[in-house]
DRENMIVEX-224346 format. One record per residue (C-alpha): residue number from 1; residue in three letters; x negated, y negated, z negated. Coordinates in steps of 0.25 Angstrom, whole numbers, plus 5000, padded with zeros to 4 digits. Layout:
! DRENMIVEX-224346
{num->NUM residu->ALA xx->X yy->Y zz->Z}
...
! end
This chain:
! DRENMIVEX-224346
{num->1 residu->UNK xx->4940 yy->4883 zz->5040}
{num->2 residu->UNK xx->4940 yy->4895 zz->5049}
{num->3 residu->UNK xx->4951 yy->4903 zz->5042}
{num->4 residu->UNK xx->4960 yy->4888 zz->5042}
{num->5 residu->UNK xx->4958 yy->4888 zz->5058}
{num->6 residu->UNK xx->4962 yy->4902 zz->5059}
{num->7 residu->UNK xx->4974 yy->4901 zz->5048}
{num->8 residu->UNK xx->4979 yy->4889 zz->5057}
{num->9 residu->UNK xx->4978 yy->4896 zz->5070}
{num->10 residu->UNK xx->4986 yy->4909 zz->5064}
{num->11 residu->UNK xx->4998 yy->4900 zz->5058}
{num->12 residu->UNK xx->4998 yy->4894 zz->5071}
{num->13 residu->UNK xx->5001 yy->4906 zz->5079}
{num->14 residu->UNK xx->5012 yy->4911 zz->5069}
{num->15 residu->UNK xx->5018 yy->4896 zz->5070}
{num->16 residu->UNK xx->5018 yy->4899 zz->5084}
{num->17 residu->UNK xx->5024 yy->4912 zz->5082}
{num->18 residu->UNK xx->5013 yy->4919 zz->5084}
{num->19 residu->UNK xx->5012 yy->4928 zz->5071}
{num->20 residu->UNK xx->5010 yy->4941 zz->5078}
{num->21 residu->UNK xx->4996 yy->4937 zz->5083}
{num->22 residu->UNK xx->4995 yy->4929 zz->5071}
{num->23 residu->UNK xx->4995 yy->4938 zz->5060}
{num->24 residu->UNK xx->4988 yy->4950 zz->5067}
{num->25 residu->UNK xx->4976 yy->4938 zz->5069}
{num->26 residu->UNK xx->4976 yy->4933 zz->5054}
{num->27 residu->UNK xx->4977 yy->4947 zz->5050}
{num->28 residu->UNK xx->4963 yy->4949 zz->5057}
{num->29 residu->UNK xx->4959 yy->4936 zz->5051}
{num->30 residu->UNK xx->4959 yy->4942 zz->5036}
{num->31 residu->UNK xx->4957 yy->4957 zz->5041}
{num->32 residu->UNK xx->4942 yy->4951 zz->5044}
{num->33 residu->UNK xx->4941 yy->4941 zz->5035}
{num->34 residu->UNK xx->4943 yy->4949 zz->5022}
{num->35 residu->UNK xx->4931 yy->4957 zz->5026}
{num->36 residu->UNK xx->4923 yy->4946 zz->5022}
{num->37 residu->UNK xx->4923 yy->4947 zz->5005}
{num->38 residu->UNK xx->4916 yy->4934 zz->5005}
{num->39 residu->UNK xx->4925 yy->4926 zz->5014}
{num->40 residu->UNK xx->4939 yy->4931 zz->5012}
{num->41 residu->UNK xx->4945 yy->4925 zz->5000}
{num->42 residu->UNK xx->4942 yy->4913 zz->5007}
{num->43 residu->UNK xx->4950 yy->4916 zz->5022}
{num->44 residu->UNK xx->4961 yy->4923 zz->5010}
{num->45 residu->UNK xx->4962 yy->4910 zz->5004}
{num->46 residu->UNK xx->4963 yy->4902 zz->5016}
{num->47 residu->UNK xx->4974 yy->4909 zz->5021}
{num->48 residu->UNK xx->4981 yy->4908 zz->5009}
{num->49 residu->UNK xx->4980 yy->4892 zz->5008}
{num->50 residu->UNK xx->4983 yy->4892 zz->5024}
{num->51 residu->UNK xx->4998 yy->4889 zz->5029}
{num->52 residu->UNK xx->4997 yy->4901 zz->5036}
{num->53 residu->UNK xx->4999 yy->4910 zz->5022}
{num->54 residu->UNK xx->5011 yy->4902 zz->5020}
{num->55 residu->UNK xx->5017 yy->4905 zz->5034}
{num->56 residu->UNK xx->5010 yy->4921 zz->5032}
{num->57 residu->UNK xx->5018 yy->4921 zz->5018}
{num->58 residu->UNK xx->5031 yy->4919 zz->5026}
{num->59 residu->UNK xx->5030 yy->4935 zz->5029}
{num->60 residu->UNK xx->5037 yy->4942 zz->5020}
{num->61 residu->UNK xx->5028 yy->4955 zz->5019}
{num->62 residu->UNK xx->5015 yy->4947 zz->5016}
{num->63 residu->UNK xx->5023 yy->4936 zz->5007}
{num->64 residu->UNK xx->5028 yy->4949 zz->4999}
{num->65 residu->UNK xx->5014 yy->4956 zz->4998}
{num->66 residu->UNK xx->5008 yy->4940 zz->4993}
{num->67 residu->UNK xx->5019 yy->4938 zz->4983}
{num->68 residu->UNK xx->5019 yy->4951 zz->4978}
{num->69 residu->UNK xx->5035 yy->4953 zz->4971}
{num->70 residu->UNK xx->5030 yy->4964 zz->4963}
{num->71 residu->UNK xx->5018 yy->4956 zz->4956}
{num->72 residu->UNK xx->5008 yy->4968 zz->4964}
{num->73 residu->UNK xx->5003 yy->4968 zz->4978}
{num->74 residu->UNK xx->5008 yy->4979 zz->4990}
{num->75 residu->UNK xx->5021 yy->4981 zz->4981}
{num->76 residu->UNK xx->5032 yy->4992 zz->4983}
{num->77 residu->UNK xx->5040 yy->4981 zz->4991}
{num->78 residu->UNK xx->5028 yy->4974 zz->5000}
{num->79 residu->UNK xx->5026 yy->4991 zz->5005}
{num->80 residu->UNK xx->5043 yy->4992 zz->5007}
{num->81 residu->UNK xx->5041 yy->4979 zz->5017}
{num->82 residu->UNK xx->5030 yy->4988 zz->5024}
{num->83 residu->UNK xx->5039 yy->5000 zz->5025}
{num->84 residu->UNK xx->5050 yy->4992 zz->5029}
{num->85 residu->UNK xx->5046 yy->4981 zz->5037}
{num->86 residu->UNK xx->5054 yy->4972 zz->5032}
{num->87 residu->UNK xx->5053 yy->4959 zz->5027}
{num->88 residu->UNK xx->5058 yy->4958 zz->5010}
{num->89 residu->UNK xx->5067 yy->4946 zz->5011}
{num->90 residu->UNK xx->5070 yy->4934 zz->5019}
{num->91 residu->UNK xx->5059 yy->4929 zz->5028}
{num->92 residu->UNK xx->5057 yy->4916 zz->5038}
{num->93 residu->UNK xx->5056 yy->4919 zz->5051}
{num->94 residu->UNK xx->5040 yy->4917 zz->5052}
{num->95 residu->UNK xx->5039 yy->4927 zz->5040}
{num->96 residu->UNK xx->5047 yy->4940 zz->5049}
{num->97 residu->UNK xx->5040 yy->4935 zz->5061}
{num->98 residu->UNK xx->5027 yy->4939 zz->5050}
{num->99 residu->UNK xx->5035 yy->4948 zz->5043}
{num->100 residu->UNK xx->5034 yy->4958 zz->5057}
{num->101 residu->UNK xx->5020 yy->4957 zz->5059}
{num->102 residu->UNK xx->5013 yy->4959 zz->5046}
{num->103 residu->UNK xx->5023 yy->4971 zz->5042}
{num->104 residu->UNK xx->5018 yy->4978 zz->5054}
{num->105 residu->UNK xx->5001 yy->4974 zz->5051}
{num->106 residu->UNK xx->4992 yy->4986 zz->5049}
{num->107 residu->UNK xx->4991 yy->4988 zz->5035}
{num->108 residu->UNK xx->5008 yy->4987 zz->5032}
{num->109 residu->UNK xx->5009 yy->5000 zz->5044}
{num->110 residu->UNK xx->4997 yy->5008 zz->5033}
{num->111 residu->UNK xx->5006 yy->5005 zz->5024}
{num->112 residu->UNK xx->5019 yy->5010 zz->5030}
{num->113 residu->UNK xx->5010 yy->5023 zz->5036}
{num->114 residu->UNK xx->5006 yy->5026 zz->5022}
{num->115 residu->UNK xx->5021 yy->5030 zz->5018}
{num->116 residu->UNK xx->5025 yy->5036 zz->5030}
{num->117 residu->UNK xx->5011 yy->5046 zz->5029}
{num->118 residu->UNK xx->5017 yy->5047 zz->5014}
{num->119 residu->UNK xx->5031 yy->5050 zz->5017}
{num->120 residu->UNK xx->5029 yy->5064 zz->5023}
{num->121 residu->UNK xx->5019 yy->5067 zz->5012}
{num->122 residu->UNK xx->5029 yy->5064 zz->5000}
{num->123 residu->UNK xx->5041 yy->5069 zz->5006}
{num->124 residu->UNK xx->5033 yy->5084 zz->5011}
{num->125 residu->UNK xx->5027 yy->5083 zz->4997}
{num->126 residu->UNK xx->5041 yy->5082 zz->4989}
{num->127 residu->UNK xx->5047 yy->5093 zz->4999}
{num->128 residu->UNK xx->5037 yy->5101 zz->4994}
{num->129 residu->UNK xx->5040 yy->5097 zz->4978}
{num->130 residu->UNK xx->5028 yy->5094 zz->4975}
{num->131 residu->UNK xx->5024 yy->5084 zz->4965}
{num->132 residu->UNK xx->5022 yy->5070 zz->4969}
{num->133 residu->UNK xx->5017 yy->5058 zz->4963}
{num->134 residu->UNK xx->5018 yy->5044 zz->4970}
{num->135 residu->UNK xx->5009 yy->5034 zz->4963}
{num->136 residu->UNK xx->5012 yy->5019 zz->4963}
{num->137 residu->UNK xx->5024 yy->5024 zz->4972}
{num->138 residu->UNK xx->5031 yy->5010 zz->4976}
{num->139 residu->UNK xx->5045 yy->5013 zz->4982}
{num->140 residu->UNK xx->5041 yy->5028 zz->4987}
{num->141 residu->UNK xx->5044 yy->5025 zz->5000}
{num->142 residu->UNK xx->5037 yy->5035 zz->5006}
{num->143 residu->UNK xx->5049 yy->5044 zz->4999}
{num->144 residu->UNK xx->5058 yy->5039 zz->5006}
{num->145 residu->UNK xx->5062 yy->5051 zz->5011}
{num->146 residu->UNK xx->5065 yy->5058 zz->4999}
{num->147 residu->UNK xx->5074 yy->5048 zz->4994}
{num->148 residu->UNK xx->5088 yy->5055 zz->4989}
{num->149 residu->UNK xx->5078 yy->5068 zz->4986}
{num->150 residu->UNK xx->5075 yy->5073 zz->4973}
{num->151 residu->UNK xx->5062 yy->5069 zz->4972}
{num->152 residu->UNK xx->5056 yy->5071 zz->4957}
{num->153 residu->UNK xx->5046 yy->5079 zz->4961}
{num->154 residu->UNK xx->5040 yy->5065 zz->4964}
{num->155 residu->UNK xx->5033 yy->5056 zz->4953}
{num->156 residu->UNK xx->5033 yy->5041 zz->4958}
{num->157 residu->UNK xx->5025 yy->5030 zz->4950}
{num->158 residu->UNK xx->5024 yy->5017 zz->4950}
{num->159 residu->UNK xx->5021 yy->5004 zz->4941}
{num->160 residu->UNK xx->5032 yy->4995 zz->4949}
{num->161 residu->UNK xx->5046 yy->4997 zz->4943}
{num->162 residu->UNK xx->5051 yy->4991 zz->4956}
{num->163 residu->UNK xx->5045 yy->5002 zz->4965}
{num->164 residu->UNK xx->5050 yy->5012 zz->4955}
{num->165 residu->UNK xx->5064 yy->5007 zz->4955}
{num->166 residu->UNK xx->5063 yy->5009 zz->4971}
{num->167 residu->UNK xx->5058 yy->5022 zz->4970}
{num->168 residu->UNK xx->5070 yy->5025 zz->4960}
{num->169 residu->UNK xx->5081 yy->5019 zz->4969}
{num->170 residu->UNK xx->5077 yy->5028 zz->4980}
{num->171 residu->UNK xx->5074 yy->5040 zz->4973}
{num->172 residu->UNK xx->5083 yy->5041 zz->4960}
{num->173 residu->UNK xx->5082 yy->5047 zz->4948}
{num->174 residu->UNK xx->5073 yy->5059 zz->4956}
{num->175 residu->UNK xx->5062 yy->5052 zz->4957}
{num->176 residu->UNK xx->5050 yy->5052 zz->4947}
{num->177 residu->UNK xx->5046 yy->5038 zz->4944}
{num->178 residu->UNK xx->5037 yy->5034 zz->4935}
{num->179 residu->UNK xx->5034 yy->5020 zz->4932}
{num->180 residu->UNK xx->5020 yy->5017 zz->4931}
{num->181 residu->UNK xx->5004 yy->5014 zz->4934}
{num->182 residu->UNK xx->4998 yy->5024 zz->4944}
{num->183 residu->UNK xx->4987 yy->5027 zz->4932}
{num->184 residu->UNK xx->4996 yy->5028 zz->4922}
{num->185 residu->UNK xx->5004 yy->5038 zz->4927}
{num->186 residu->UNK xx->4994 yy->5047 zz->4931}
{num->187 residu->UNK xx->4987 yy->5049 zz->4918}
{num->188 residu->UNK xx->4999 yy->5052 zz->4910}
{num->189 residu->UNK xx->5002 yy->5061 zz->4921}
{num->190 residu->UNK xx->4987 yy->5069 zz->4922}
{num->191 residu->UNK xx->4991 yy->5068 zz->4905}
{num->192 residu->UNK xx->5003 yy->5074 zz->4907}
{num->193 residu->UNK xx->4998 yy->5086 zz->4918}
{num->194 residu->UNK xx->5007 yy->5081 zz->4928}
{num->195 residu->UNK xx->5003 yy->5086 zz->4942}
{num->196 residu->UNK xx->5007 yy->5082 zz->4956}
{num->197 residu->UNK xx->5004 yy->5088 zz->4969}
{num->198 residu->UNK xx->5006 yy->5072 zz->4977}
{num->199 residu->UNK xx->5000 yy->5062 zz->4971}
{num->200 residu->UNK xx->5000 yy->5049 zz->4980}
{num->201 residu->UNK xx->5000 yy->5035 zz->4981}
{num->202 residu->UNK xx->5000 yy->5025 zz->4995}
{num->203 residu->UNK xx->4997 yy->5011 zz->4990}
{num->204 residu->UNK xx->4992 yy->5012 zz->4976}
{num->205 residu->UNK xx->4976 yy->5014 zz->4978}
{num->206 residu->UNK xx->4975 yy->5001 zz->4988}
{num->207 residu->UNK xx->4975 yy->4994 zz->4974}
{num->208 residu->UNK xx->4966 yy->5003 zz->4966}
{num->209 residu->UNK xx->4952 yy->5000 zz->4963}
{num->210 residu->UNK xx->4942 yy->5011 zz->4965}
{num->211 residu->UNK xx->4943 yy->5014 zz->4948}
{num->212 residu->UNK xx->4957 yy->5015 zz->4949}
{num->213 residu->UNK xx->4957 yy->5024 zz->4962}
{num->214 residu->UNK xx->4948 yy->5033 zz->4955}
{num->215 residu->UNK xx->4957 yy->5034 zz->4944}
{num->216 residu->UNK xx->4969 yy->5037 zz->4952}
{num->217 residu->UNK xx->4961 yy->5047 zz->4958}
{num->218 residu->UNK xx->4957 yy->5054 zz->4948}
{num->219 residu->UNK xx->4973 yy->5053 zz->4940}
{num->220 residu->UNK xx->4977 yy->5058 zz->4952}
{num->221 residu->UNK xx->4969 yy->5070 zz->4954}
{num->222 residu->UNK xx->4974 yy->5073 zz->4940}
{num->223 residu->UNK xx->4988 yy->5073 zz->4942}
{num->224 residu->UNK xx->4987 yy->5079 zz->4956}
{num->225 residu->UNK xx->4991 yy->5096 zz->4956}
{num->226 residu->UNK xx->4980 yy->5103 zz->4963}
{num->227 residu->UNK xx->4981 yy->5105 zz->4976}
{num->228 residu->UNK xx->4988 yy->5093 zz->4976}
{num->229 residu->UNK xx->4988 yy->5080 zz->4983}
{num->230 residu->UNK xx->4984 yy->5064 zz->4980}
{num->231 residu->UNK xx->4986 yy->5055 zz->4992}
{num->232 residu->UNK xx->4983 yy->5039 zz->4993}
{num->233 residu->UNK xx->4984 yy->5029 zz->5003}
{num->234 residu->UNK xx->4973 yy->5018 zz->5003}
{num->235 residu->UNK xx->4973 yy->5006 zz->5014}
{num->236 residu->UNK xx->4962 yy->5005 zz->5021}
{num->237 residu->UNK xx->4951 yy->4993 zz->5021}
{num->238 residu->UNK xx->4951 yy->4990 zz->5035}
{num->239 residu->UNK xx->4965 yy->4988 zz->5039}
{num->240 residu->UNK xx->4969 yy->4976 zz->5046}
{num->241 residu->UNK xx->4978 yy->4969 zz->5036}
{num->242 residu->UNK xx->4967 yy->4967 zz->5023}
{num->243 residu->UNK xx->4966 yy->4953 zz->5025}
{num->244 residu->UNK xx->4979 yy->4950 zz->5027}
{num->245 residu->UNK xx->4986 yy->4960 zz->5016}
{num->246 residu->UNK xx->4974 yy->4952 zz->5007}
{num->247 residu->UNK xx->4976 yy->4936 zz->5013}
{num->248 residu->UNK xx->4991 yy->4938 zz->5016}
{num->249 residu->UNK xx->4998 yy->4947 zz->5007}
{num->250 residu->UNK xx->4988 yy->4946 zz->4994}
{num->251 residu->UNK xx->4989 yy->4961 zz->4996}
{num->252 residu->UNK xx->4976 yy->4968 zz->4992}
{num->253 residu->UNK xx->4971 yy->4980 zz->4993}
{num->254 residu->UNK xx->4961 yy->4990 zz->4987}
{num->255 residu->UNK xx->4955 yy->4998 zz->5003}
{num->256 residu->UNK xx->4950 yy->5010 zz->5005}
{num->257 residu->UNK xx->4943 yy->5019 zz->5015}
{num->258 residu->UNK xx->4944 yy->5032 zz->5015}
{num->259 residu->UNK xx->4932 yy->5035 zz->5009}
{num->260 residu->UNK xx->4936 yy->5028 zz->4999}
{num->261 residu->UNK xx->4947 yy->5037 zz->4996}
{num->262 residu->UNK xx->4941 yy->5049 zz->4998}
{num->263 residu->UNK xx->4929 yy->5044 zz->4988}
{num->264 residu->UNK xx->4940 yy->5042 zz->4978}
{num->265 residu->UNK xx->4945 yy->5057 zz->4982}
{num->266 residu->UNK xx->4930 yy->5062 zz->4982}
{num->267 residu->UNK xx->4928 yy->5057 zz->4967}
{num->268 residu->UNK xx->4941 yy->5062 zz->4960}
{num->269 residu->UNK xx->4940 yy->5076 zz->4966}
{num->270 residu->UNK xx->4950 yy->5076 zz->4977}
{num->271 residu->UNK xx->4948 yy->5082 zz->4992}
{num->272 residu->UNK xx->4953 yy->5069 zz->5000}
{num->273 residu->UNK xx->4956 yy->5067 zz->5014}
{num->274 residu->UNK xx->4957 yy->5055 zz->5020}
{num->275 residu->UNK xx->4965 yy->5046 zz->5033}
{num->276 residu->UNK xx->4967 yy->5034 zz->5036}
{num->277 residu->UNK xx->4984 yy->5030 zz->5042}
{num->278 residu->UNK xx->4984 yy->5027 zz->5056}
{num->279 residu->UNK xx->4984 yy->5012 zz->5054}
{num->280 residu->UNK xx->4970 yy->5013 zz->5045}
{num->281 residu->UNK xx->4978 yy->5007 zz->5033}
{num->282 residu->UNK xx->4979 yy->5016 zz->5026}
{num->283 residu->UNK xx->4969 yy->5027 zz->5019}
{num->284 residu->UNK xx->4975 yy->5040 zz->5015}
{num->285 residu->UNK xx->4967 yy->5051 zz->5006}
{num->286 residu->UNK xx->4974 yy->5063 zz->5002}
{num->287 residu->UNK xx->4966 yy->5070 zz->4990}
{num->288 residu->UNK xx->4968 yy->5085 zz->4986}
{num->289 residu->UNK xx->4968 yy->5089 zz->4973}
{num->290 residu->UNK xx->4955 yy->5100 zz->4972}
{num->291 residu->UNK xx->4963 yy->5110 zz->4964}
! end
C-alpha cells in the first residue's frame, strides 16, 4: 500500500509537469528499495502494474532498454542513445520531456565517461601498431576517430551481426571483424598462438557471473603478449540508477567493486590497478600481463 501511495503521488507530479523532480524522487524510491533482497520483487512488481510504468514507458530510452529490439539487454543501439542523447523514433511529448532527464541520470554519464577514457586509449594504441583486440565490441564507437584509417591492426568481436555490420560500414573492408562468442574466440585464438598487446572490453563483464569472469580472465592472460595490457570496465554496485535500470528498464546487471576485480586479477596472475570514473559508475581495472 505504501509503494501505491507513493507511485500515485509521483504520476501526479509528472501530470503536473513536474517530471524533473519526479523522476530524480522515484529513482531514490527503487535506488533504497532494491537493497532490501526480501522486499524488492514486490515494490518491482507494483511498479509495473502501476499507471505510472505506462506513462515511465512513454520515454523512449527506458521503453527501448524494456523492449529490448535485439532480443538482449544494454544493446549496441540502447549505448548509441547514451552517446547521442537522442531519442530512437517519434516520441509524445510527455516521453522528450522524460526522454531529457533519464538520458542525463547517473549511471547513462558512466556510460558515456567509459568511451571517452576509451578513446584516447585505442587511438594512442593503434598510432603505436600494436595489436588490439576489442571483445563484444558493439559499434566501436570509441573508434570513432580512426574512422577512414587503415585499421587491421585491430581485431573486433562480436556475437551481434548488427553491431558488426556497423562496425563495417564505418570502418570497411580494414577492419578485422570476427563474428563470434567472446569465449569462443579466445580459445581458438590461444590455440592458434595469437598474441595481442590491448586486450579490452567496456560493457561485457557487467553480464558475467563470477565462473565466466574467471574464464575470461584466465583466456585472456593467454592471448595477451607479455608486457601487454587487459583493461575492463565494470559498473559499480552503489550507483544511483540500480533500481530504476532494474524496475524501469528491465536492465540488469552483474556489480562490482573494486576488489572484486582486483580478486579476479590476483587469481589469474595479473598486476592490477584499479579507479573508479568520476561519477562512481563505473569501475576500471587495468591488469598487466607479468612476463
Amino acid at each position: 500500500m505504501h509503494n501505491e501511495r507513493f507511485f500515485d503521488q509521483t504520476l501526479a507530479m509528472i501530470e503536473r509537469g513536474n517530471s524533473g523532480a519526479a523522476l530524480p524522487m522515484l529513482a531514490g524510491k527503487l535506488y533504497n528499495a532494491c537493497t532490501d533482497s526480501a522486499s524488492w520483487p514486490q515494490t518491482r512488481t507494483a511498479l509495473r502494474q502501476h499507471p505510472l510504468h505506462a506513462a515511465l514507458m512513454e520515454d523512449p530510452f527506458s521503453a527501448y532498454s524494456a523492449l529490448r529490439p535485439r532480443g538482449y539487454p544494454g544493446d549496441a543501439g540502447l549505448i548509441d542513445i547514451i552517446y547521442d542523447k537522442t531519442a530512437p523514433g517519434p516520441a509524445t511529448d510527455l516521453g522528450r520531456e522524460l526522454f531529457e532527464i533519464t538520458v542525463q541520470f547517473q549511471a547513462p554519464e558512466g556510460v558515456r565517461m567509459r568511451r571517452a577514457h576509451a578513446e584516447p586509449l585505442v587511438t594512442s594504441a593503434w598510432r603505436q601498431g600494436k595489436r588490439i583486440l576489442v571483445l563484444a565490441c558493439g559499434h566501436f564507437r570509441e573508434g570513432a576517430l580512426l574512422i577512414g584509417q587503415d585499421i587491421s591492426n585491430i581485431t573486433l568481436v562480436d556475437q551481434d551481426p548488427i553491431s558488426l555490420d556497423v562496425v563495417h560500414a564505418n570502418h570497411g573492408g580494414s577492419a578485422n571483424i570476427v563474428a563470434a562468442n567472446v569465449f569462443r574466440f579466445l580459445r581458438a585464438a590461444a590455440l592458434r598462438g595469437d598474441s595481442f598487446d590491448l586486450i579490452y572490453t567496456l560493457g561485457l563483464t557487467d553480464y558475467l557471473d563470477d565462473r565466466a569472469m574467471r574464464m575470461l580472465h584466465r583466456l585472456a592472460k593467454a592471448c595477451l603478449a607479455p608486457g601487454g595490457t587487459f583493461l575492463l570496465a565494470n559498473f559499480l554496485p552503489a550507483h544511483l540508477g540500480t533500481g530504476w535500470m532494474d524496475a524501469v528498464m528491465d536492465w540488469h546487471l552483474i556489480y562490482r567493486e573494486e576488489a572484486d576485480l582486483e580478486h579476479f586479477a590476483g587469481e589469474a596472475g595479473f598486476a592490477a590497478r584499479t579507479w573508479r570514473d568520476p561519477t562512481n559508475s563505473v569501475a576500471w581495472c587495468e591488469m598487466k600481463h607479468p612476463g
